[in-house]
MARTOR-551464 format. One record per residue (C-alpha): residue number from 1; x, y, z; residue in three letters. Coordinates in Angstrom, 2 decimals, always signed. Each point is the difference from the previous one (the first is absolute). Layout:
// residues N
<NUM; <X; Y; Z>; 'ALA'>
...
//
This chain:
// residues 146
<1; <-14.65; +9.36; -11.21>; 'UNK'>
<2; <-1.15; -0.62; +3.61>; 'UNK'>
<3; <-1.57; -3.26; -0.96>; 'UNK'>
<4; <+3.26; -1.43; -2.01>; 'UNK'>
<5; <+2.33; +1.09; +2.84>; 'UNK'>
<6; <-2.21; -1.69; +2.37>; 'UNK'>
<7; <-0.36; -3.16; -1.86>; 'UNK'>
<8; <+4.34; +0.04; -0.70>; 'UNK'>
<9; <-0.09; +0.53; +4.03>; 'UNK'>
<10; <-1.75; -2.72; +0.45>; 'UNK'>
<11; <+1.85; -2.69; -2.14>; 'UNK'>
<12; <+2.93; +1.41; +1.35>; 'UNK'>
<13; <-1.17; -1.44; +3.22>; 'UNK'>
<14; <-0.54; -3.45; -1.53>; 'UNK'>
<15; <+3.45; +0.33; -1.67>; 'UNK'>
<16; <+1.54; +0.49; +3.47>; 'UNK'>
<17; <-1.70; -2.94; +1.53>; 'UNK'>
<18; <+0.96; -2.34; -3.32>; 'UNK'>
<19; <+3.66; +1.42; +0.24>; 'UNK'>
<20; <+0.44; -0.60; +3.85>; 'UNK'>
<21; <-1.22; -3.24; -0.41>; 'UNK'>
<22; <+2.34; -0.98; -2.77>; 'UNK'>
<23; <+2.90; +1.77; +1.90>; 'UNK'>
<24; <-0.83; -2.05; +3.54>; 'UNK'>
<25; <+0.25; -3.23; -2.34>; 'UNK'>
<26; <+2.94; +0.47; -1.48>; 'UNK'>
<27; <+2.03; +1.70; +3.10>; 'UNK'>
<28; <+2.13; -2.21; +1.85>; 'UNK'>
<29; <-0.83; -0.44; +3.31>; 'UNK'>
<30; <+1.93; +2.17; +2.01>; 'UNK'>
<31; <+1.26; +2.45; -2.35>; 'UNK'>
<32; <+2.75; +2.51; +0.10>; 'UNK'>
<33; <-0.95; +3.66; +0.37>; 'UNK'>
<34; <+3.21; +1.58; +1.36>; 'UNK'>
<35; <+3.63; -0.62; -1.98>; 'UNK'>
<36; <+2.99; +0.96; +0.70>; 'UNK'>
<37; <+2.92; +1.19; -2.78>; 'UNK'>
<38; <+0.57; -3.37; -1.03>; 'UNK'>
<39; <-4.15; -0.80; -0.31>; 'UNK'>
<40; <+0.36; -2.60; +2.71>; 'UNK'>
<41; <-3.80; +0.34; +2.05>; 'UNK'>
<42; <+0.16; +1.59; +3.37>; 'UNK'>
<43; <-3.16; -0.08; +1.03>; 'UNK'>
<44; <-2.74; -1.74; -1.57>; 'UNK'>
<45; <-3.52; -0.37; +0.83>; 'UNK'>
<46; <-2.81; -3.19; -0.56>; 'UNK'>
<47; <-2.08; +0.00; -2.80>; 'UNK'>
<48; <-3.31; +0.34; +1.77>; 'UNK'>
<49; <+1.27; +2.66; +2.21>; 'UNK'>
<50; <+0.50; +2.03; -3.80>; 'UNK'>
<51; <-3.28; -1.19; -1.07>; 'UNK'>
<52; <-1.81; +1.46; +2.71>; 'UNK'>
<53; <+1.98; +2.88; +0.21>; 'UNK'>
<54; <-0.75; +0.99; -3.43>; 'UNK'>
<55; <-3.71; -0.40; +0.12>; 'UNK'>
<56; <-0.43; +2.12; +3.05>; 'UNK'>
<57; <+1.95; +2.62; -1.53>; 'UNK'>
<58; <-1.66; -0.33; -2.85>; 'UNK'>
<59; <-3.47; +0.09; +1.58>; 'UNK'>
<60; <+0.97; +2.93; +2.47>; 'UNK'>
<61; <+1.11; +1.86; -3.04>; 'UNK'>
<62; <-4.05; -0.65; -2.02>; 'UNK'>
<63; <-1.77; +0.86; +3.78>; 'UNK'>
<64; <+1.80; +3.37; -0.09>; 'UNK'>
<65; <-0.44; +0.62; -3.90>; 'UNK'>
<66; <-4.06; -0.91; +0.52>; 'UNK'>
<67; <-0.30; +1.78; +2.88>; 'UNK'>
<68; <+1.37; +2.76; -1.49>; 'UNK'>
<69; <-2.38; +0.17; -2.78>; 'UNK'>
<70; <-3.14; -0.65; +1.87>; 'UNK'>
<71; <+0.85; +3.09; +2.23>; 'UNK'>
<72; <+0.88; +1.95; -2.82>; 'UNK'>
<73; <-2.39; -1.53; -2.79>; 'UNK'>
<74; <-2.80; +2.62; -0.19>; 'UNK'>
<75; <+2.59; +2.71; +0.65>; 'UNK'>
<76; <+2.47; -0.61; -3.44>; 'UNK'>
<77; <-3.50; -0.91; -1.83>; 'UNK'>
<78; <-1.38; +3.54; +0.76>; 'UNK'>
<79; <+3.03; +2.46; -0.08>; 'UNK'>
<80; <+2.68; -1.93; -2.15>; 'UNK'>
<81; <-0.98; -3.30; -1.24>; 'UNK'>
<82; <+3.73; -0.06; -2.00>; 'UNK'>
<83; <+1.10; -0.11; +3.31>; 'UNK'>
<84; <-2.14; -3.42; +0.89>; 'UNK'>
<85; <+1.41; -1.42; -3.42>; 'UNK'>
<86; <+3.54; +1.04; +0.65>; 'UNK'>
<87; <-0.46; -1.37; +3.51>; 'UNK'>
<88; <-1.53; -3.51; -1.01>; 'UNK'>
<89; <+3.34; +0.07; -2.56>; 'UNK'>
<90; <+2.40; +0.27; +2.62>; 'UNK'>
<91; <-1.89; -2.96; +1.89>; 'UNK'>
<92; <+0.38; -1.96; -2.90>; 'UNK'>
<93; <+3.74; +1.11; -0.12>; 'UNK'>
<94; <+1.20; -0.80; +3.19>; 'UNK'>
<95; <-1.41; -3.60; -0.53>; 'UNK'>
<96; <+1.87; -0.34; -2.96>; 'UNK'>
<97; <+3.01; +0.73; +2.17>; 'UNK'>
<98; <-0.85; -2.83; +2.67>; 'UNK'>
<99; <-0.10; -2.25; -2.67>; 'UNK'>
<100; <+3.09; +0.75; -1.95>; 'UNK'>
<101; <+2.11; -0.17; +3.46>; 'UNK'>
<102; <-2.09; -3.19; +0.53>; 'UNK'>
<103; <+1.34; -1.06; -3.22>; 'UNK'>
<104; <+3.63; +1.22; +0.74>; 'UNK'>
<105; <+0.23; -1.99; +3.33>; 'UNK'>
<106; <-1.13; -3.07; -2.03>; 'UNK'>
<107; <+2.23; +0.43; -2.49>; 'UNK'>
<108; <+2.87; +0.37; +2.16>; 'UNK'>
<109; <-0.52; -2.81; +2.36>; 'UNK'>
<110; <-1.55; -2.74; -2.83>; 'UNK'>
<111; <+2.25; -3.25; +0.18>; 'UNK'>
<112; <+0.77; +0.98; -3.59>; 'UNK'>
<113; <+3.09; +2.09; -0.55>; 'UNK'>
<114; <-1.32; +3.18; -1.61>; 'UNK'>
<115; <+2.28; +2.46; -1.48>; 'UNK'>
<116; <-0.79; +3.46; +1.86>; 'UNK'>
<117; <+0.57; +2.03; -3.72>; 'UNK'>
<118; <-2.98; -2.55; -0.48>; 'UNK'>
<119; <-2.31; +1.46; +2.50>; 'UNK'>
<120; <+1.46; +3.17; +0.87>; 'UNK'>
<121; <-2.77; +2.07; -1.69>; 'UNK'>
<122; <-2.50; -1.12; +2.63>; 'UNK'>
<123; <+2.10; +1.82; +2.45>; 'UNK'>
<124; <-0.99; +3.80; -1.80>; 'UNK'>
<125; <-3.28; -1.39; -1.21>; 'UNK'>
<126; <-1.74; +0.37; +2.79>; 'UNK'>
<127; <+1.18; +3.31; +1.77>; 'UNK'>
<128; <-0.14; +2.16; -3.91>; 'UNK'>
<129; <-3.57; -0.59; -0.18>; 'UNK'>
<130; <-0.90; +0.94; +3.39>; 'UNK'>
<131; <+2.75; +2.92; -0.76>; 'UNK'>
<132; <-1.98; +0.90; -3.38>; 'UNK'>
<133; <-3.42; -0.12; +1.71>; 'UNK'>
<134; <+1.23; +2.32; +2.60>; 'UNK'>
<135; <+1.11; +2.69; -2.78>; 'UNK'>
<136; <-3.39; -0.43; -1.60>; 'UNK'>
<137; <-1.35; +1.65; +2.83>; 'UNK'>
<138; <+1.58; +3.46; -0.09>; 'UNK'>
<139; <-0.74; -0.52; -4.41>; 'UNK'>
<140; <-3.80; -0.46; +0.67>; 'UNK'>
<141; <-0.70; +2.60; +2.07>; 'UNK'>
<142; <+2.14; +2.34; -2.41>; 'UNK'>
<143; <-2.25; -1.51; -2.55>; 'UNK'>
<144; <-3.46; +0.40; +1.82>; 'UNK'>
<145; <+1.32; +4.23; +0.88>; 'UNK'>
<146; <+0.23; +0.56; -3.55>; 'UNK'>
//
């Protein structure tokens, strides 16, 4: 299981790069990312300042997830390795949430008038799995007691 998280984590990663590139494309350059009531932009920001934005989050979030597991590697192995696996799941999770709000912002700002009943599902996509993998937790241990 440890293995097919870890290989999902890691084309995750390449998904986020593929998508961020595809979003930087297609944003307009600057883009809103403030509206007011009538969705008129109030504050908008370049493209390249969202590109790089992004991709320092997104590496700041992997350099906290790795370290993380190199401290605690041997540790989970040892005493709970369900708790590596559920760990490396919740890695893969949160990526999966970067990328569907990656997604989102694209979506929203594309030159191409998208209905938001269209692409509304991206906006509970993301935050449900990372909700789910959280209650897994709580359900494995349970599971492991027993």
């Amino acid at each position: 299981m440890n293995k097919f998280l870890k290989f999902f984590t890691n084309v995750s990663i390449v998904i986020f790069l593929v998508t961020l590139l595809l979003v930087y494309a297609f944003l307009p350059d600057p883009f809103g990312i403030l509206f007011d009531k009538n969705g008129v932009s109030v504050q908008a920001i370049s493209k390249g300042t969202f590109f790089y934005s992004s991709l320092f989050v997104f590496v700041i979030v992997q350099i906290i997830f790795i370290l993380f597991k190199k401290g605690s590697e041997t540790k989970f192995n040892i005493q709970r390795p369900f708790l590596f696996t559920w760990f490396q799941g919740f890695h893969l999770s949160v990526n999966l949430f970067i990328i569907t709000n990656l997604i989102f912002i694209g979506f929203a700002n594309n030159a191409v008038n998208y209905t938001y009943g269209s692409i509304q599902l991206l906006v509970y996509i993301g935050p449900l799995i990372v909700i789910l993998w959280l209650v897994m937790l709580p359900v494995f241990m349970i599971l492991k007691k027993s």
